[in-house]
C-alpha positions as CSV (number, residue, x, y, z in Angstrom):
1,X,6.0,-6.9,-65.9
2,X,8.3,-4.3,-63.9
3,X,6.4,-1.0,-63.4
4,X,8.4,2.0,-65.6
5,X,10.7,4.5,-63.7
6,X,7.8,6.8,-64.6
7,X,5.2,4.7,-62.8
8,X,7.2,4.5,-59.7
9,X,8.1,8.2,-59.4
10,X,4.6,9.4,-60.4
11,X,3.1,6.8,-57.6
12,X,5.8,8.2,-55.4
13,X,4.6,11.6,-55.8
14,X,1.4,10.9,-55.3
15,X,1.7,8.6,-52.1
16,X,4.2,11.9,-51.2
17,X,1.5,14.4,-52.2
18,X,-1.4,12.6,-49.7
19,X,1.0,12.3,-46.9
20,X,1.5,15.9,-47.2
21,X,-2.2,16.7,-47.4
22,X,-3.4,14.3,-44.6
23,X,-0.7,15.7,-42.4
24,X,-2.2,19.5,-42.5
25,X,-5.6,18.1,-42.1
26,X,-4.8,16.3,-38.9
27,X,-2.3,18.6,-37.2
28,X,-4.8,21.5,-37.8
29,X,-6.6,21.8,-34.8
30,X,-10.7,22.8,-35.6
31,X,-10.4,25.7,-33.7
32,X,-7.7,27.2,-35.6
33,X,-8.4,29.9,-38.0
34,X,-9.0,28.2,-41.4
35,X,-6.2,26.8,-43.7
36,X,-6.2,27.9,-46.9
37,X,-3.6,27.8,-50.0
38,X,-3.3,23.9,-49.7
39,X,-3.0,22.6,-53.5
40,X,0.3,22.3,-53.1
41,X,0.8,21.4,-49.7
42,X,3.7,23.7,-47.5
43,X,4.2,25.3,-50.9
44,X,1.6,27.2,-52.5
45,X,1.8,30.2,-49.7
46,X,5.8,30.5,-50.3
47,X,4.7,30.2,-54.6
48,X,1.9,33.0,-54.2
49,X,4.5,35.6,-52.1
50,X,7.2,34.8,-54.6
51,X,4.5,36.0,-57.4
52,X,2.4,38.3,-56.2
53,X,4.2,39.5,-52.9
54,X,2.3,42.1,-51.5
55,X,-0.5,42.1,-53.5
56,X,-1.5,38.2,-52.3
57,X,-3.0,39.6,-48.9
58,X,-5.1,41.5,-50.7
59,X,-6.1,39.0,-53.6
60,X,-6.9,36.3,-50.7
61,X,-8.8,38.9,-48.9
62,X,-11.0,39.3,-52.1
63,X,-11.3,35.5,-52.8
64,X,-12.2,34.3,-49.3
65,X,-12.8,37.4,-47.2
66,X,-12.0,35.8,-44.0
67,X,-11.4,37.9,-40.9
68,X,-8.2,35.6,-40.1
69,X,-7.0,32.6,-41.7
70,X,-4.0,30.4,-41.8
71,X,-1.1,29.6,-43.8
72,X,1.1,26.5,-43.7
73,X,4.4,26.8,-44.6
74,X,7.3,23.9,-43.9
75,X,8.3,25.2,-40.9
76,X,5.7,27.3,-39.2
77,X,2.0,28.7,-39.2
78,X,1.2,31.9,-40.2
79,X,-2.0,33.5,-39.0
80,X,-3.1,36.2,-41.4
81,X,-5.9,38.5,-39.8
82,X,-7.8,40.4,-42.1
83,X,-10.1,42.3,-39.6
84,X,-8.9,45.5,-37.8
85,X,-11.4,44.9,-34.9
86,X,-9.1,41.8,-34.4
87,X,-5.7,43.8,-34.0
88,X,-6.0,45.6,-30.8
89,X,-6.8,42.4,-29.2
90,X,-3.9,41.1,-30.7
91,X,-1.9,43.9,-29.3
92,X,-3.4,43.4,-25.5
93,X,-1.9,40.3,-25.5
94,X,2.2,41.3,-25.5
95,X,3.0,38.2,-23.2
96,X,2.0,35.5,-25.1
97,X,1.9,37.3,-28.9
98,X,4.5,39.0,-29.1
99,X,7.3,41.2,-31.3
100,X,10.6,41.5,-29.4
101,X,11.7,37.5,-30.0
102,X,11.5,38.0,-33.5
103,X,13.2,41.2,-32.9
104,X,16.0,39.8,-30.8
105,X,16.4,37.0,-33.5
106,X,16.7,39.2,-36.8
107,X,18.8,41.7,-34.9
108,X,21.4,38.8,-33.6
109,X,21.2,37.8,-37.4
110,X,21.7,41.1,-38.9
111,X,24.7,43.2,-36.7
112,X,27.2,40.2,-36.0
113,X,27.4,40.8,-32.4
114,X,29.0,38.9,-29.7
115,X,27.6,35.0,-28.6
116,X,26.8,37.5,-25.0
117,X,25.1,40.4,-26.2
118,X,22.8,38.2,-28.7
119,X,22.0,36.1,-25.3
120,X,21.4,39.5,-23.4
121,X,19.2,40.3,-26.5
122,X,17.1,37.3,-26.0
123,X,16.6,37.0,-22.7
124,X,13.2,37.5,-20.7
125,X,11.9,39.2,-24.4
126,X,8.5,39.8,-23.1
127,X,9.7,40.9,-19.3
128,X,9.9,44.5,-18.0
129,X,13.3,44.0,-17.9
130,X,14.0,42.5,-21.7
131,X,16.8,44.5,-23.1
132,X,14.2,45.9,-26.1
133,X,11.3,47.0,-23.7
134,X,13.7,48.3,-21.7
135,X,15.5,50.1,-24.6
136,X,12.8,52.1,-26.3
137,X,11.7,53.2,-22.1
138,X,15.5,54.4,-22.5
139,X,15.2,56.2,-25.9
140,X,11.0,57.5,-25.6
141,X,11.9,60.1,-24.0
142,X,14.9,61.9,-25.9
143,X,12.1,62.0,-29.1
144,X,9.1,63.0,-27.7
145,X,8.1,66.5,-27.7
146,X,10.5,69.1,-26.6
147,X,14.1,70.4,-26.2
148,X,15.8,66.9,-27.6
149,X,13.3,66.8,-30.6
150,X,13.7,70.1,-31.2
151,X,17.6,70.2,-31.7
152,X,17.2,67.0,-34.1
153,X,14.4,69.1,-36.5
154,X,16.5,71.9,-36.1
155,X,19.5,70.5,-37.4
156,X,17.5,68.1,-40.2
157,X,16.2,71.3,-41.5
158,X,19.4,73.6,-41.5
159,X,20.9,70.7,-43.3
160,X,18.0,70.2,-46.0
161,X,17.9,73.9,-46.6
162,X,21.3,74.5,-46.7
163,X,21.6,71.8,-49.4
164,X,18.8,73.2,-51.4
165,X,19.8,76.8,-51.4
166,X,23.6,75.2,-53.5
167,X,21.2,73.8,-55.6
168,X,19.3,76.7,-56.6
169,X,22.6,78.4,-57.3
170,X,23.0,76.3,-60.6
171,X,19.1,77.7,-61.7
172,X,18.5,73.8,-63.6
173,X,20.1,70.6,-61.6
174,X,19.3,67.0,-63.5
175,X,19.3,64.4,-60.9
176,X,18.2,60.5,-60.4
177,X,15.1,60.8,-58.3
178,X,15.1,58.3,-56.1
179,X,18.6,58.5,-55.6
180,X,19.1,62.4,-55.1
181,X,15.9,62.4,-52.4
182,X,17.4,59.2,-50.5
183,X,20.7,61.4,-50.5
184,X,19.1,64.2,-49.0
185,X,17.2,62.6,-46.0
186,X,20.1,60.5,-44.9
187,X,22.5,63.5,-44.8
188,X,19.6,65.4,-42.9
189,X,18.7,62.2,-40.6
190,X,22.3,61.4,-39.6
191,X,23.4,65.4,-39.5
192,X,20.2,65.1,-36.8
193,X,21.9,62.0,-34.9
194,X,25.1,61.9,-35.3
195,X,26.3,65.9,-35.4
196,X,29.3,67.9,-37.2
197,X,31.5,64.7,-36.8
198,X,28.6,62.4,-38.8
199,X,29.9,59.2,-40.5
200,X,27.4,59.3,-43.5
201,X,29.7,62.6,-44.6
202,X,32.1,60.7,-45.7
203,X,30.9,59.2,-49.4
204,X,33.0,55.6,-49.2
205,X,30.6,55.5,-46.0
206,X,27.8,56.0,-47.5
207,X,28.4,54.3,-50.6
208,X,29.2,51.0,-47.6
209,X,25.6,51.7,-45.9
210,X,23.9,51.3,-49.1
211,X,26.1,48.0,-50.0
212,X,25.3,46.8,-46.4
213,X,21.2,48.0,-46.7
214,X,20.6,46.1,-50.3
215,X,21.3,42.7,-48.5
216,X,19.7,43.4,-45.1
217,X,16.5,40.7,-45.7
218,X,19.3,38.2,-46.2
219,X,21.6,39.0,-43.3
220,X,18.3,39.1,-41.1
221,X,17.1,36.1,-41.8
222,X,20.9,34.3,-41.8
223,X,19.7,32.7,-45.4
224,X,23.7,31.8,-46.6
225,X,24.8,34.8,-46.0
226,X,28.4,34.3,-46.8
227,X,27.0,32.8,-50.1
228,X,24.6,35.4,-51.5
229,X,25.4,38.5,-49.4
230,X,29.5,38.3,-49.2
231,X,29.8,42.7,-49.7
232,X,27.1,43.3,-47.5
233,X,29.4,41.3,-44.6
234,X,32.3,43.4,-45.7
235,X,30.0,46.2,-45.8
236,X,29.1,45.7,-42.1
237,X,32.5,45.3,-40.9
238,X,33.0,48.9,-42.4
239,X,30.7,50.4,-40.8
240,X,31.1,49.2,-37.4
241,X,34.6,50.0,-37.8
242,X,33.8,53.3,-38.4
243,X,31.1,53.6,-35.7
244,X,33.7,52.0,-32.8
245,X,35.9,54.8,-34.2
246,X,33.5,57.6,-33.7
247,X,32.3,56.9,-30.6
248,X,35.9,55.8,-29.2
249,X,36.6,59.6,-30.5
250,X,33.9,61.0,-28.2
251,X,32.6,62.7,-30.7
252,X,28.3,61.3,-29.5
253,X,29.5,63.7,-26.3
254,X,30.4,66.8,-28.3
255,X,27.7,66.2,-31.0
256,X,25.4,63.6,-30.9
257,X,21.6,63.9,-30.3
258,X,20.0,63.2,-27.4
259,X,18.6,60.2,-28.8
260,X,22.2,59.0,-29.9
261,X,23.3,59.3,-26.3
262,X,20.1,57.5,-24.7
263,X,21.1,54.6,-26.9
264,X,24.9,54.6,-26.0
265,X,24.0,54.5,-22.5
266,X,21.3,52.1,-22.5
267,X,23.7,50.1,-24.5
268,X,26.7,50.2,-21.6
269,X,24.1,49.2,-18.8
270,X,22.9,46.6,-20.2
271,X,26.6,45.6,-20.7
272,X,27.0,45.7,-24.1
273,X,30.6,45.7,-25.4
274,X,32.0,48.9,-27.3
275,X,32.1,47.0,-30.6
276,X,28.4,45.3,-30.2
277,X,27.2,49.5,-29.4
278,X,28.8,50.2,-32.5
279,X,27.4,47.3,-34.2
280,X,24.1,48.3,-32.6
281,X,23.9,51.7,-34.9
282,X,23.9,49.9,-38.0
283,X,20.1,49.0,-36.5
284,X,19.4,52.2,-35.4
285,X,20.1,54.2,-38.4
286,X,17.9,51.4,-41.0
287,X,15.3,52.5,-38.2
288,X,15.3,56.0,-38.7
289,X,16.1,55.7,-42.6
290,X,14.8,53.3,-44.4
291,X,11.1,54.3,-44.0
292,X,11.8,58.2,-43.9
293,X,13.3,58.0,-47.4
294,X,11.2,56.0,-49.2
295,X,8.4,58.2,-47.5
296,X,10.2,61.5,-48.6
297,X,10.3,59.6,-52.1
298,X,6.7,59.3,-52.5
299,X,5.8,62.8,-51.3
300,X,7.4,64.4,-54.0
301,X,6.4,62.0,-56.5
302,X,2.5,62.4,-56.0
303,X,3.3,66.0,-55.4
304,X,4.8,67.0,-58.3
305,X,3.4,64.5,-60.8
306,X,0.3,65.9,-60.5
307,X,-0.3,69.3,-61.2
308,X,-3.7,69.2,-59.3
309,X,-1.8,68.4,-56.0
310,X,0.9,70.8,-56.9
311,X,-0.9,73.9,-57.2
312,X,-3.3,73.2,-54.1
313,X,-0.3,72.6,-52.0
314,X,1.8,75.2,-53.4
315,X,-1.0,77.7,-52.8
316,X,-1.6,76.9,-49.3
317,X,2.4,77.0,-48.8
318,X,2.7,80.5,-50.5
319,X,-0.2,81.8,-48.3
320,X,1.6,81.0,-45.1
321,X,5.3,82.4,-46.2
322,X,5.9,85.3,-44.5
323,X,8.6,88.2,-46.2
324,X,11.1,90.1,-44.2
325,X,12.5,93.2,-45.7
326,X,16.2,93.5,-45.3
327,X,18.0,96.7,-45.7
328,X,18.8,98.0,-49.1
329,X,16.0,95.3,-50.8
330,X,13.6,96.1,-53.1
331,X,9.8,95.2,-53.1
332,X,9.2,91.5,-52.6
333,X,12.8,91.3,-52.3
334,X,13.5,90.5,-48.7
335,X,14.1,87.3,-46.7
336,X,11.6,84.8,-46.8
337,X,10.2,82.8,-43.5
338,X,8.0,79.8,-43.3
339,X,6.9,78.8,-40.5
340,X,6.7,74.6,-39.4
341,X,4.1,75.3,-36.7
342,X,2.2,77.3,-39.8
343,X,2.8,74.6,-42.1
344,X,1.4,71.7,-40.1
345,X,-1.7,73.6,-39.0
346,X,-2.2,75.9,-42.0
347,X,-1.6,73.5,-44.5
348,X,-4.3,70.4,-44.5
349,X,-4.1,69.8,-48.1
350,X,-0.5,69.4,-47.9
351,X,-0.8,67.5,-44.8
352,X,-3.5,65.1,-46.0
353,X,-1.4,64.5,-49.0
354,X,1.6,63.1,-46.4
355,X,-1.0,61.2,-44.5
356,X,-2.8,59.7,-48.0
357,X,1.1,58.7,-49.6
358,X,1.5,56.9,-45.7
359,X,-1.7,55.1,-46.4
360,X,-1.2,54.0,-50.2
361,X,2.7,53.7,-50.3
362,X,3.0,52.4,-46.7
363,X,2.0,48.5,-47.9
364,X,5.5,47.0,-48.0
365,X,5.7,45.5,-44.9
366,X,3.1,43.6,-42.5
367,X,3.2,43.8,-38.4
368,X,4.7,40.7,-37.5
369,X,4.3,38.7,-33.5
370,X,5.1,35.6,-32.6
371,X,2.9,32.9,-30.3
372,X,4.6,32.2,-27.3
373,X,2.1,29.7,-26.0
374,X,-1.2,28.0,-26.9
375,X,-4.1,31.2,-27.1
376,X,-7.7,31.5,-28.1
377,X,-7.9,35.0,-29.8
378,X,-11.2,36.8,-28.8
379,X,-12.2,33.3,-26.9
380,X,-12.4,31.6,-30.6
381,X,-10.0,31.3,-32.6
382,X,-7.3,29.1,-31.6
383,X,-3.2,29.7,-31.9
384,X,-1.2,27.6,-31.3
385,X,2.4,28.1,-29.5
386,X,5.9,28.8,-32.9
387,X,3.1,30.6,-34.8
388,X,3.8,33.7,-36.3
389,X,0.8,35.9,-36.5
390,X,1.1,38.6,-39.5
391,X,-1.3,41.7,-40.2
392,X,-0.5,43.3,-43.6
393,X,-0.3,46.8,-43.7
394,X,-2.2,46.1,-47.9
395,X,-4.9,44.4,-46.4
396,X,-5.5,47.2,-43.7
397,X,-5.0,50.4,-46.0
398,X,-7.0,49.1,-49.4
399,X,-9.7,47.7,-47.4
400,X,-12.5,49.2,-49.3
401,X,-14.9,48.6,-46.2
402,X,-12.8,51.2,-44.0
403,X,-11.9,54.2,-46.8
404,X,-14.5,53.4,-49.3
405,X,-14.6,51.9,-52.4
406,X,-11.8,53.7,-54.2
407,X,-8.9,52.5,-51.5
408,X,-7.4,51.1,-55.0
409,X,-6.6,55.0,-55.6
410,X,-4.9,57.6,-54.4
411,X,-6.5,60.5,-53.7
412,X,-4.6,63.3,-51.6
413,X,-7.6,65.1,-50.4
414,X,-8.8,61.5,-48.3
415,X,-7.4,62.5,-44.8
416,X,-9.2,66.3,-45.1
417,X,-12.2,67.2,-42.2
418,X,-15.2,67.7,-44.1
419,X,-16.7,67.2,-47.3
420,X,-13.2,67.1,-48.4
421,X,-12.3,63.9,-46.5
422,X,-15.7,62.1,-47.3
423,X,-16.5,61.9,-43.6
424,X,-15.8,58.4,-43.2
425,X,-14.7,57.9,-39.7
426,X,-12.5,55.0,-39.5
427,X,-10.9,52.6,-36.8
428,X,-7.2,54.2,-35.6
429,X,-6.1,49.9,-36.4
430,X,-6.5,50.7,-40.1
431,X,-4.0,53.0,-39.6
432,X,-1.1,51.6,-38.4
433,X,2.3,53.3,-40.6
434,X,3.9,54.0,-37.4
435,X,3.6,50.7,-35.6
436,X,1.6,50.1,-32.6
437,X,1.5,49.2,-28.8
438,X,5.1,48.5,-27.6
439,X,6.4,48.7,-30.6
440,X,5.2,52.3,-31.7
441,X,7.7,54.3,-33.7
442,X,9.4,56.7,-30.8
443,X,10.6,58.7,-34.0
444,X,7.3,59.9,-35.7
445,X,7.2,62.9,-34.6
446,X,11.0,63.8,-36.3
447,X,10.1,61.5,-39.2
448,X,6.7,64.2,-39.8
449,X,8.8,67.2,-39.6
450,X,11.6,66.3,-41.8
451,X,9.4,65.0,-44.5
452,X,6.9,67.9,-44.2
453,X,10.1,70.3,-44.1
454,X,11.2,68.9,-47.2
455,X,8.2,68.9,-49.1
456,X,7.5,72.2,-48.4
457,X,11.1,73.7,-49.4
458,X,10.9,71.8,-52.6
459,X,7.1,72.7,-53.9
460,X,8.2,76.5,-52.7
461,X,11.5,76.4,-54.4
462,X,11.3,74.2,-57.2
463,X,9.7,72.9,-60.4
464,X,10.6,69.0,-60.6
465,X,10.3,68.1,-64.4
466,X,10.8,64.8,-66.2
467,X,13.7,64.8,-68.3
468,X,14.0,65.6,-72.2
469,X,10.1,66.6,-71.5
470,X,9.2,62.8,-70.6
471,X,6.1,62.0,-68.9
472,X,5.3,60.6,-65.3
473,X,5.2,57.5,-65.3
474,X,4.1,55.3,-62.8
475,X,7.2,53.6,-60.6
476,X,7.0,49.9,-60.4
477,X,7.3,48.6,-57.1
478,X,6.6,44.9,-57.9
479,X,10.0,44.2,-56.7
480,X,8.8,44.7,-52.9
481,X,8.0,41.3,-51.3
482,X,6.1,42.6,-48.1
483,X,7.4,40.5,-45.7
484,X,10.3,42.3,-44.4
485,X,9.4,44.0,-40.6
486,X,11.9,46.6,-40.5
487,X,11.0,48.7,-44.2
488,X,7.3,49.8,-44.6
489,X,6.8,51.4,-47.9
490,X,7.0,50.4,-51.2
491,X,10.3,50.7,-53.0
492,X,10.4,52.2,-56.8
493,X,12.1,49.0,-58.6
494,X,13.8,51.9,-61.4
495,X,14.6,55.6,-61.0
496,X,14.4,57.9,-63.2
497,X,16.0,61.5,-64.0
498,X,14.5,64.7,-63.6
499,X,15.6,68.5,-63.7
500,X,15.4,70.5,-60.4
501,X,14.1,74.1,-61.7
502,X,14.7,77.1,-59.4
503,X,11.6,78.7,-58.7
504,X,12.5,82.8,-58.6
505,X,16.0,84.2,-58.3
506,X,18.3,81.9,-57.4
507,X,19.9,84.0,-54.4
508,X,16.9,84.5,-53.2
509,X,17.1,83.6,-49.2
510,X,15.1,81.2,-47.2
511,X,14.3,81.0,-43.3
512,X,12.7,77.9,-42.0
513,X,11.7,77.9,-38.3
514,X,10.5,75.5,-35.7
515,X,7.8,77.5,-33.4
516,X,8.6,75.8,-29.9
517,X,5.4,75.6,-28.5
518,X,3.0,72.7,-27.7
519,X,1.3,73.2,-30.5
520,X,4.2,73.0,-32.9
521,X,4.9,69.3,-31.6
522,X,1.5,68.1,-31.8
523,X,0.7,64.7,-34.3
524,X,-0.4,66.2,-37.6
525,X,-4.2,65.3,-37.3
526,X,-6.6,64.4,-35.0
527,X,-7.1,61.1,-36.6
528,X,-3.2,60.1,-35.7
529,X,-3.6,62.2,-32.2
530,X,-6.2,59.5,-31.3
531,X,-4.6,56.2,-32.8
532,X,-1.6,56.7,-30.8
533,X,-4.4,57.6,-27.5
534,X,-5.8,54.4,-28.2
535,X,-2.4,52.5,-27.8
536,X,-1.2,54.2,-25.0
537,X,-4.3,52.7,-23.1
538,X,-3.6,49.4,-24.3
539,X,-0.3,49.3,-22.9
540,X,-1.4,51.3,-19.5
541,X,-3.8,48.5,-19.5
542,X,-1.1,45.9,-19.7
543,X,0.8,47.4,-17.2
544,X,-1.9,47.4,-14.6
545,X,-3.0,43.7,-15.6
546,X,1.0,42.6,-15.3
547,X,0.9,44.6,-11.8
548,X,-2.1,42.5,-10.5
């Protein structure tokens, strides 16, 4: 009797199905961190992201609660570590786990560049001399505390107050959210960089940087781009264009930022073409906006939807504005100051608010390295060489052994010293928003004064009111995969419209300032002052290993 089609491809299957599973079992060495997710061998990690994105780190956490573990996928291994006591080791070892080959990788994927400059991208990654190490020595400086940092906040902020005081002028403004606040921050961001000749003023250019930053995870990871992502290529092409154009202008020597100009000429010794330093800005700018937005976002959100928040903040705000009388003004009528220094030093709610929506929104992404050779972690747990080891930002900030058991929630008074903080002290790696080690954001300390600047103009100047009376709701962000390495927060998967309400009379004039002192320029909070201590040692450490 001659076994059914059926028969045969059900057997098939099966044989198919065994081969797969005996395969894992024998190529995963006993020493390895343990495999998990294998019903459906290769597939069942790449099923659970594709349904639960994010939120898988955390429900495996939950099910297993390993402190590292491993996922097979078709192509690769991917180490997941859930312990934080696990990531600075992790972060000690930048020659053999490392960041900058996936970096050279998505970067050569994303901006188009030349067949040399993606070579001179991936060369030596992990060397003193590999063109990113050597790029963010180049660009550290221009953002660290002083002159440099101070021209880019001073410029962000002229631009978001100038913007806010035309607003006020109309008393009621109804705007998209989401829209309106990403808007605002990239006109402030790229005013910052980029000067009175900025590309981002034009609106077809803008419109073109959102058509190219919609497609970016599929440009990165060169998944048929010319298939599913043909505007975004055209989109790119537009903006480089208009980059090459700017710079062949001169207008980075009349107006750019420091910053801008420690880029351009890290860019020409390294021998980068005009065109690829062109192209290179399209990374630069989803570096220093992409995470600042969706950040700025989320501040006003928790701010305003709840009046709780609101009032506290707006009370410790109003308590530090200062009035100037002007000639010929009545009582209460005169020019009103505030102060960033005052803001970030007199204002803990509001700044514990900024560091709790960092913490709850700041899940969307996971820090990413990739094994360059056979290593045992901590002297026990084996990885082996094309592994990619992952540590999810979810499984870090909800980890209710580190903030307690209501990391589920968001509570804006967390990140407070005292009773108001609950006392918990808490390892700086469960607190990673800005990176770590080498690859530590050199542009926290802008990204904290814009976003602190424009929180505190808006809950001064503004009520921010639902529409037609509506409710809060609660933005879903199911839409966020958590796998991308370049966006860390969350993004709202709908907006929604609200009405901008002028608080006072509407020509009523505003004054911010940026005390230039060492204390204005300081991290927000202890708790970040020693996170970034703690990885600055690591990579002193490194440097003094590499020198023996």
């Amino acid at each position: 009797m001659t076994p059914s089609p059926v028969a045969i491809t059900v057997v098939v299957l099966g044989l198919v199905y065994l081969a797969l599973r005996a395969r894992i079992h024998f190529t995963q060495h006993r020493d390895e961190p343990p495999v998990i997710l294998t019903s459906i061998p290769f597939l069942s990690p790449i099923l659970g992201v594709l349904r639960r994105r994010y939120k898988l780190y955390l429900d495996l956490l939950h099910q297993y609660q390993l402190p590292i573990y491993t996922l097979r996928l078709p192509i690769a291994r991917l180490y997941i570590v859930n312990d934080s006591s696990l990531i600075p080791v992790i972060e000690r070892q930048t020659k053999v786990i490392a960041f900058s080959p996936i970096q050279a990788e998505a970067t050569a994927n994303l901006l188009g560049m030349s067949e040399a400059t993606n070579e001179t991208l991936k060369r030596d990654p992990t060397s003193e001399n590999g063109h990113f190490i050597t790029f963010h020595h180049a660009v550290r400086p221009a953002l660290a505390p002083g002159p440099g940092l101070d021209a880019m906040n001073s410029r962000s902020v002229d631009t978001l107050a100038a913007s806010l005081a035309n607003i006020r002028q109309h008393r009621v403004s109804t705007v998209s959210l989401f829209a309106w606040v990403q808007h605002e921050i990239i006109m402030a961001t790229t005013d910052a960089e980029y000067g009175p000749f900025n590309p981002f003023r034009d609106p077809e250019f803008e419109q073109m940087w959102h058509q190219f930053e919609s497609r970016v995870p599929i440009l990165s990871s060169n998944a048929l781009p010319t298939l599913l992502a043909p505007r975004a290529l055209q989109a790119r092409e537009f903006l480089a264009a208009r980059f090459a154009a700017y710079f062949r202008a001169g207008h980075h020597r009349t107006g750019g930022s420091g910053f801008l100009l420690a880029r351009h000429a890290h860019g020409a010794e390294r021998g980068l073409t005009p065109d690829d330093i062109a192209r290179g800005e399209l990374g630069s700018c989803l570096a220093i906006l992409n995470n600042t937005v969706a950040a700025a976002y989320w501040m006003v959100y928790h701010v305003f939807s709840d009046p709780v928040v609101l009032a506290a903040c707006r009370a410790e705000l109003e308590a530090v504005v200062v009035v100037v009388q002007v000639a010929g003004g009545g009582e209460g009528r005169g020019e009103r100051e505030i102060d960033l220094d005052r803001v970030k030093f007199g204002c803990p709610v509001l700044v514990s608010t900024l560091q709790e929506v960092f913490r709850y929104r700041g899940i969307g992404t996971l820090i990413i390295r990739r094994v360059l050779e056979d290593h045992k972690l901590g002297g026990r747990w084996l990885l082996r060489k094309g592994g990619v080891v992952l540590m999810p930002n979810s499984v870090q900030h909800f980890d209710p052994r580190v903030w307690g058991a209501d990391a589920d929630l968001f509570d804006y008074r967390r990140f407070l010293k005292g009773g108001g903080g609950k006392g918990r002290k808490r390892t700086p790696a469960a607190f990673r928003i800005f990176g770590s080690g080498s690859t530590l954001c050199p542009g926290r300390h802008f990204a904290n004064t814009e976003i602190l600047a424009f929180a505190a103009l808006m809950i001064l100047q503004f009520d921010v009111v639902p529409k037609r009376g509506r409710q809060w709701g609660r933005p879903k962000t199911d839409s966020s995969f958590g796998m991308g390495v370049a966006r860390v927060f969350l993004m709202p998967g709908s907006d929604f419209e609200v009405d901008l309400v002028a608080r006072g009379p509407v020509d009523e004039q505003w004054r911010v300032l940026l005390t230039e002192s060492k204390r204005a320029v300081q991290t927000m909070s202890e708790e970040m002052e020693a996170h970034e201590k703690m990885l600055c040692e690591q990579e002193k450490g490194e440097v003094r290993r590499e020198s023996v």
